[in-house]
C-alpha positions in Angstrom: -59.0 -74.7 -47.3 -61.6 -77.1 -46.6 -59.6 -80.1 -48.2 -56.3 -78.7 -46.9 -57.9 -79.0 -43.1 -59.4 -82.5 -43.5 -55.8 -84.0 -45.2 -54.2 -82.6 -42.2 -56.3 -83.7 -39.4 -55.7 -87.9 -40.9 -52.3 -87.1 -41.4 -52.0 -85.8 -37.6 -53.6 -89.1 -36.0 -51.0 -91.1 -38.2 -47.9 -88.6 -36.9 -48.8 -88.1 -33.1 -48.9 -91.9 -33.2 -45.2 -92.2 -33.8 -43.2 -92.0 -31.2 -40.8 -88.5 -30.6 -37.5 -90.3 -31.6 -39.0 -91.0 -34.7 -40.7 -87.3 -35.5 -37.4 -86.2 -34.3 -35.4 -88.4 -37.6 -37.7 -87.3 -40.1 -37.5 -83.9 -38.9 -33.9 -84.0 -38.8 -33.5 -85.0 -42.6 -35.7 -82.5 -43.5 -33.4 -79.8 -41.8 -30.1 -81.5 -43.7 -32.1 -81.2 -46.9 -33.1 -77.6 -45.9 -29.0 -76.7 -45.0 -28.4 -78.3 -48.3 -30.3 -75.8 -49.6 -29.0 -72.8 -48.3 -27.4 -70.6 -51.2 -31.1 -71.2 -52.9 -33.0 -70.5 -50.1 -30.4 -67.3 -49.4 -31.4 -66.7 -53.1 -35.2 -66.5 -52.9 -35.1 -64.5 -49.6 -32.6 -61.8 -52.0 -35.0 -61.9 -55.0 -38.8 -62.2 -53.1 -38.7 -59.6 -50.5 -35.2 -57.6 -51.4 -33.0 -58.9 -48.4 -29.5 -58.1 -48.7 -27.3 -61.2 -49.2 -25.3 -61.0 -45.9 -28.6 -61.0 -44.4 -30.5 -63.9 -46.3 -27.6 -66.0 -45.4 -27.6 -65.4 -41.9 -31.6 -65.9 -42.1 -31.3 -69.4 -43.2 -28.5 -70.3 -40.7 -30.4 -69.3 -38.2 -33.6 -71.0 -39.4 -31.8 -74.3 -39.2 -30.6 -73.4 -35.9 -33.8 -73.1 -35.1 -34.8 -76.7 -36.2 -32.5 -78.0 -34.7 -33.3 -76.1 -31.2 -36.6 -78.2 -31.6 -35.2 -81.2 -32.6 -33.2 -81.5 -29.5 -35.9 -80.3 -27.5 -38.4 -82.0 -28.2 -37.2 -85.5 -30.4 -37.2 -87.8 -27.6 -39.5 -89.0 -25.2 -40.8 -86.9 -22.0 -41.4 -88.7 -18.9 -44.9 -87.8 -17.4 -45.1 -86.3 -14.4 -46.0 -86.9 -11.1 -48.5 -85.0 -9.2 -48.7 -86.9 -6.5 -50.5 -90.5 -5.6 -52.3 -92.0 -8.5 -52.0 -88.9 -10.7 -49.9 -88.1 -13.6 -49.6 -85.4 -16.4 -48.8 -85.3 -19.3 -48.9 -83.0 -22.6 -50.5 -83.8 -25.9 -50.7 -82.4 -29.1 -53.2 -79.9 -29.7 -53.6 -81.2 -33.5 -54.3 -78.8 -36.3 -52.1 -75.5 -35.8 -52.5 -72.4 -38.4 -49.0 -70.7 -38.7 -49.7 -67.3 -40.2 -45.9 -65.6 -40.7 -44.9 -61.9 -42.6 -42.8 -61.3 -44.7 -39.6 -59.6 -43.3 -38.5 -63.2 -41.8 -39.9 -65.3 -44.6 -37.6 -68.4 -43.7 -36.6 -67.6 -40.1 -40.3 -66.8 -38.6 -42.0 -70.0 -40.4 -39.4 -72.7 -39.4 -39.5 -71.3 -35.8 -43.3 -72.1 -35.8 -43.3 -75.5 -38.2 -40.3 -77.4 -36.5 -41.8 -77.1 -32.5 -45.3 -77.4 -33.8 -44.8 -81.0 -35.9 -41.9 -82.2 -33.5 -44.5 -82.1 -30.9 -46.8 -84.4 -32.7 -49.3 -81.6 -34.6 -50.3 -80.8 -38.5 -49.6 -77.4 -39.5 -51.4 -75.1 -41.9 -49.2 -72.4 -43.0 -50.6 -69.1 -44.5 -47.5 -67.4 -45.4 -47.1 -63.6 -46.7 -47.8 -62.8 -50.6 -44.1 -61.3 -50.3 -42.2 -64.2 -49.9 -44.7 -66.9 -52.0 -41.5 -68.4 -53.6 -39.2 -69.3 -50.5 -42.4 -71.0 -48.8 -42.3 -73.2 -51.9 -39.3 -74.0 -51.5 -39.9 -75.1 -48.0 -42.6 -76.8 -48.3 -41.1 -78.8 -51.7 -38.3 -79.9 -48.7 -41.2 -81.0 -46.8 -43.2 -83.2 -49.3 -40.1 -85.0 -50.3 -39.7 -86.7 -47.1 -41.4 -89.6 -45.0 -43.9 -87.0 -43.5 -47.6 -88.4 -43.4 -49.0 -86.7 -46.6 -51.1 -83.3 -46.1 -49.2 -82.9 -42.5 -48.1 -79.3 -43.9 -50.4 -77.7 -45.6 -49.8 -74.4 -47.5 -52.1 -71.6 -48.3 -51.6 -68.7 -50.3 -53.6 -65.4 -50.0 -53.9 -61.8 -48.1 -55.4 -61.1 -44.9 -58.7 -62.6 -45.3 -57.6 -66.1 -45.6 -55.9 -65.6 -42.6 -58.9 -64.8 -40.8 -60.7 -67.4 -42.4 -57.9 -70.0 -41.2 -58.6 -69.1 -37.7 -62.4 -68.9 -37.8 -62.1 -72.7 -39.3 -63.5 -74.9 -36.9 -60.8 -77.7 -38.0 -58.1 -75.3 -36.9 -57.2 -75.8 -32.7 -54.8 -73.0 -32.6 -53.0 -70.2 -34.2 -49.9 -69.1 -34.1 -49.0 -65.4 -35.8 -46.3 -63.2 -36.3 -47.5 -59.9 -38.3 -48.2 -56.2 -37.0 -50.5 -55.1 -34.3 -53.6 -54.5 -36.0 -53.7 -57.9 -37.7 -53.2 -59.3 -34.8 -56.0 -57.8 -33.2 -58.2 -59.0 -35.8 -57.0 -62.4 -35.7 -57.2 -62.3 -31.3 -61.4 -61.1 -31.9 -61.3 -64.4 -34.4 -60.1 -67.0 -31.7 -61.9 -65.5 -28.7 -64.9 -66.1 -30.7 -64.2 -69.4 -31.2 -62.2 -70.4 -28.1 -59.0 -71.6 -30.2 -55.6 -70.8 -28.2 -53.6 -67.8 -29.8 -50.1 -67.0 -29.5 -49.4 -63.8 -31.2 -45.6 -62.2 -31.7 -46.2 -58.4 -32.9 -44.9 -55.4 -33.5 -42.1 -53.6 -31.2 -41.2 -50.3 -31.0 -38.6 -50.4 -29.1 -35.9 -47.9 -27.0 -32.2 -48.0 -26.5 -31.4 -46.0 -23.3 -28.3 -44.4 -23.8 -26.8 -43.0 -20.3 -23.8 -40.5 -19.1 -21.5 -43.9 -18.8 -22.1 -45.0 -22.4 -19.6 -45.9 -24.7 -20.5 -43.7 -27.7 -17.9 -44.6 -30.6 -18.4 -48.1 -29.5 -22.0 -48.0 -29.7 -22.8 -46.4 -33.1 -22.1 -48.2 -35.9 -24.1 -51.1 -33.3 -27.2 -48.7 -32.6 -27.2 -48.0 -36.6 -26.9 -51.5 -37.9 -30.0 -52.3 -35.7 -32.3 -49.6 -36.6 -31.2 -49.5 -40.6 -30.0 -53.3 -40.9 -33.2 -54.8 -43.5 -33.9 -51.5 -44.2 -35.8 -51.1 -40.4 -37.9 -54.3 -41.6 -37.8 -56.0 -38.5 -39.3 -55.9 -35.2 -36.6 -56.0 -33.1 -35.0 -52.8 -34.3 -34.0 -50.1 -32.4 -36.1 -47.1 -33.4 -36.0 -45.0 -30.5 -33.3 -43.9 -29.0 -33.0 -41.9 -25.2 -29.9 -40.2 -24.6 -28.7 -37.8 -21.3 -28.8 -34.0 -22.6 -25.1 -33.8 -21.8 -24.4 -36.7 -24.3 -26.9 -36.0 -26.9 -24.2 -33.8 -29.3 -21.7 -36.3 -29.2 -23.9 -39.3 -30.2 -26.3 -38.0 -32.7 -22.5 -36.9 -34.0 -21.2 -40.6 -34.2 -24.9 -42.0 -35.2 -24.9 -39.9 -37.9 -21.3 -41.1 -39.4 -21.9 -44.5 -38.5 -25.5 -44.2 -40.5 -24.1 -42.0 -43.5 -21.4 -45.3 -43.6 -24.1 -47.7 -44.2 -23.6 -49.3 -47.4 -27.2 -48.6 -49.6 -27.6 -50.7 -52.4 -29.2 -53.9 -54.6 -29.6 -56.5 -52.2 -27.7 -59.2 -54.5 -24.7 -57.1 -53.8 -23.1 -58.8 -51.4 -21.3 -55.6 -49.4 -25.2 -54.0 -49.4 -26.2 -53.0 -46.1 -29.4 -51.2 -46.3 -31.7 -52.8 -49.5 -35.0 -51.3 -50.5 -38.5 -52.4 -48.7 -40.7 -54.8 -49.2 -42.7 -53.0 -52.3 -43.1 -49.3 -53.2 -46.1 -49.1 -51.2 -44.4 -49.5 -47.7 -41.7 -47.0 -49.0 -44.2 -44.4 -49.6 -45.7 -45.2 -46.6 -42.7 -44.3 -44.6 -42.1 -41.3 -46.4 -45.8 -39.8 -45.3 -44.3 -40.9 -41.2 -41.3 -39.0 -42.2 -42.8 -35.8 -43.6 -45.6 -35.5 -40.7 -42.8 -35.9 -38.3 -41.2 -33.1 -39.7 -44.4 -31.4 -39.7 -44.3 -31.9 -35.9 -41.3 -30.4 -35.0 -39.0 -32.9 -35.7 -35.8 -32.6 -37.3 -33.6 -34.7 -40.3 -30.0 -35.3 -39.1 -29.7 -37.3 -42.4 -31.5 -39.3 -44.9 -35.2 -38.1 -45.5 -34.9 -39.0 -49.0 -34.8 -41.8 -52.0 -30.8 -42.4 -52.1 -29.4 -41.0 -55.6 -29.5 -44.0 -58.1 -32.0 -46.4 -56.2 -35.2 -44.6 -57.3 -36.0 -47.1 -59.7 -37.3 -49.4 -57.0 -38.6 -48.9 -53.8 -35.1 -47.7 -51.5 -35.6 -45.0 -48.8 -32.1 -44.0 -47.3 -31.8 -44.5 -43.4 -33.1 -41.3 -41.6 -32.0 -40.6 -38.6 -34.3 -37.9 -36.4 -33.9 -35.5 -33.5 -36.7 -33.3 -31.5 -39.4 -35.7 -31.7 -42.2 -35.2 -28.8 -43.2 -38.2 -27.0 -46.7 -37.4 -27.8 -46.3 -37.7 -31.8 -47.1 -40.7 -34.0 -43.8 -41.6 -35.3 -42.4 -41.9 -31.5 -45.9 -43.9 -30.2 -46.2 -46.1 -33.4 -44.0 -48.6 -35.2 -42.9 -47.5 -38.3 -41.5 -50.1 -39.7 -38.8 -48.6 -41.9 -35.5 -46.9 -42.1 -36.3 -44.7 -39.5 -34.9 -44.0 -36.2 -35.5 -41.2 -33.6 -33.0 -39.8 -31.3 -34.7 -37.9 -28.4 -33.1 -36.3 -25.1 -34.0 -37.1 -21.3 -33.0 -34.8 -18.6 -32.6 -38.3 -16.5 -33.1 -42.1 -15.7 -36.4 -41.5 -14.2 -37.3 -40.0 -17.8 -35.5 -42.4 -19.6 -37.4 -44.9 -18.1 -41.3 -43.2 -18.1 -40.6 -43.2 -21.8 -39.3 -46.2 -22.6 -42.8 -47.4 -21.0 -44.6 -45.1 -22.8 -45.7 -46.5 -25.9 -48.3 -49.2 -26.5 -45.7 -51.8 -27.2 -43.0 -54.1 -25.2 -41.1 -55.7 -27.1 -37.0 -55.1 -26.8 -35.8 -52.5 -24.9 -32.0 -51.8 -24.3 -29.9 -50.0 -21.2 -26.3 -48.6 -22.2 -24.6 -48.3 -18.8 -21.9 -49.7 -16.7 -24.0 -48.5 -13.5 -25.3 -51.3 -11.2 -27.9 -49.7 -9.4 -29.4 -48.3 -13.1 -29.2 -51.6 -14.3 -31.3 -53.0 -11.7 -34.0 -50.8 -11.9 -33.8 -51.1 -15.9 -34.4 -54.9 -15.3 -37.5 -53.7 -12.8 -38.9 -51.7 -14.4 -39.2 -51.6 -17.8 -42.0 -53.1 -19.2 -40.5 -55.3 -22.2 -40.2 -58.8 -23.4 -36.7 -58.8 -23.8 -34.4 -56.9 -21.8 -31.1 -56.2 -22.7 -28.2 -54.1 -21.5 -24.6 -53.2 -22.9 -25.7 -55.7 -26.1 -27.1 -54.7 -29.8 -30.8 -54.3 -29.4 -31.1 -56.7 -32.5 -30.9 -60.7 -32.6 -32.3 -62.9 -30.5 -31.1 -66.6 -29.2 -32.7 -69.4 -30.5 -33.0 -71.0 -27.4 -34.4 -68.4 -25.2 -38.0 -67.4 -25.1 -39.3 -64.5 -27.5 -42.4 -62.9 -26.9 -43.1 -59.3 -26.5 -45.8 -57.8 -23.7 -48.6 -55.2 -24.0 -49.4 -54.7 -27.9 -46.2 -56.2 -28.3 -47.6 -59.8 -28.0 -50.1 -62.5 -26.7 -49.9 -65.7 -25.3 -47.1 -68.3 -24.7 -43.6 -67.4 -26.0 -42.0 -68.7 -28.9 -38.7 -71.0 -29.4 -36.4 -73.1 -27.1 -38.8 -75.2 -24.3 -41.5 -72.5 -23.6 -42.7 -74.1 -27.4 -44.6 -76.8 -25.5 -46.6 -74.4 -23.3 -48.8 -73.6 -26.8 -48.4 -77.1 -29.2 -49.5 -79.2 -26.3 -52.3 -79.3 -24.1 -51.8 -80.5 -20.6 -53.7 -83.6 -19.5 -54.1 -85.3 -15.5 -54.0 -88.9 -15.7 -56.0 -90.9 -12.9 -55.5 -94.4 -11.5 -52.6 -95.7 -13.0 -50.7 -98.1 -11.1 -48.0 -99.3 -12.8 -45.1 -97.3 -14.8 -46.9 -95.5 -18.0 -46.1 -95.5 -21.1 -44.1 -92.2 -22.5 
């Protein structure tokens, strides 16, 4: 770690000295060689963490977007700004960055942090999740065969503790984290202590308000695709689900087709919907949240169980729940899995109290034509990302992402709210003439 830190603070000086038309070219060929890449890189992301085809695809075309949303951003030179007088500002780069990414978005998540970070004129270290060792390779191979200084990207492999160790060093200047609540507490203590700027993405727990107004049989298959899509292993899903009392019968109907329809299989398979999880482990974990939510109260509409033919690895079929209290652990906790609660309100005013119940904010979604419900939704709900009459999951590359509460910490991520954590903000006094960019 030690040599790892020192090769990437030279290299940094040498990078931040060139000028962001430059960064911007290198950065772009290693994108092309990344796209150039794509069925391996689709590949790795099938075999290393059990993401279904039609999924790894998409991941990697949306990690190049992503790039390339940096690229354009950032790859050319910002004006500094006046202030008034004598006195400009002007962002630098903040210089050693530690990129700590999970598993679930093992190309996505990474290349949204490395391409805004280096664009910007830093050195990255990147600690990447043991599930998904292989496709970091592969990006970091990308990465070494091009003009970058050498040691600008660093990679280190290992669990939690060399995360925590990465943030503690004192050669590190910042984090940036995407992993579940509780690591990202740890990894906040680790920073305050040491004064290093954190920007933490966590986990979301997130509700779909579904109103008298709503669309059901247009809805469905998208409310199950979110919650079930990568077996639930993402945050963005739609776990819990509010529905009116006078609609509840006819959608936890329609979810349940739509869910039953969902294609379970080996993630090579290229019509597989739902693949397993991440290792046995995590499947077993979300059969314990199952089986004390049904110790609860709670009831199975479907799934509950390993799908016939798939217990050989670690597959749970998407299970879909009803009667879960707002006061249980399933409903105040990510879970992480292919689960997804359906619960009734009597009204907006309830749909709302509990969408804003729960430690996280993250993504929540309104399904109703109504204007006035719509504005309040917008008001207040306490979320991130807001979204109404749209799938709960996907995100634009260019817009910010960043969830509040538990949800998340610091700056957001992607598009031009990037700059607000790679750069530091610097007055300039007593220049005269034009500065330099």
């Amino acid at each position: 770690m030690d040599d790892a830190v020192k090769c990437a603070h030279r290299a940094q000086g040498e990078w931040a000295a060139h000028r962001p038309e430059v960064r911007g070219e290198i950065l772009a060929g290693i994108a092309d060689a990344l796209e150039n890449r794509a069925n391996i890189l689709a590949d790795a992301l099938v075999r290393d963490i059990g993401k279904p085809l039609t999924e790894a695809r998409a991941e990697v075309a949306r990690a190049i977007e992503l790039a390339r949303v940096a690229i354009r951003q950032y790859g050319a030179a910002h004006p500094w700004e006046r202030c008034g007088g004598d006195v400009r500002a002007r962002r630098v780069p903040i210089g050693t960055v530690a990129a700590i990414t999970p598993f679930n978005h093992a190309l996505g998540i990474p290349i949204g942090k490395l391409f805004p970070a280096l664009v910007l004129g830093n050195a990255v270290i990147w600690k990447p999740s043991l599930f998904g060792a292989a496709v970091a390779e592969l990006v970091v191979e990308a990465f070494s065969a091009s003009p970058l200084p050498v040691g600008l990207v660093g990679l280190l492999h290992g669990d939690g503790s060399v995360a925590q160790q990465l943030a503690r060093h004192p050669g590190i200047e910042a984090v940036s984290v995407t992993a579940s609540e509780s690591a990202g507490r740890q990894l906040a203590l680790a920073c305050a202590a040491h004064f290093k700027p954190l920007q933490a993405e966590l986990g979301g727990n997130n509700a779909v308000v579904v109103m008298h107004d709503a669309d059901i049989p247009a809805i469905a298959a998208v409310l199950a695709r979110a919650a079930f899509g990568f077996a639930g292993q993402r945050c963005t899903a739609g776990r819990r689900i509010l529905v009116v009392r006078e609609r509840e019968a006819e959608l936890l109907q329609a979810l349940e087709a739509a869910t039953r329809a969902l294609v379970v299989g080996e993630p090579g398979d290229v019509s597989t919907e739902v693949g397993p999880l991440v290792s046995a482990e995590a499947r077993d974990a979300i059969a314990d949240v199952v089986t004390r939510a049904l110790e609860g109260g709670a009831g199975v509409v479907c799934g509950g169980i390993v799908p016939r033919g798939l217990d050989h690895g670690a597959w749970y079929a998407p299970t879909l729940l009803r009667n879960v209290a707002p006061e249980t652990r399933i409903f105040r906790e990510e879970s992480f899995g292919p689960v997804a609660l359906v619960s009734t309100v009597r009204d907006f005013d309830e749909a709302l109290t509990l969408v804003n119940a729960v430690p996280q904010g993250l993504v929540a979604t309104l399904y109703s034509d109504d204007p006035h419900l719509q504005e309040r939704f917008l008001t207040e709900v306490r979320a991130g990302l807001l979204k109404i009459n749209c799938p709960p999951a996907g995100v634009h590359a260019e817009a910010p992402f960043g969830g509040w509460k538990a949800s998340g910490l610091g700056p957001p991520e992607h598009g031009r709210w990037d700059a607000e954590f790679y750069t530091r903000v610097q007055a300039i006094y007593g220049i005269t003439g034009p500065p330099k960019d």
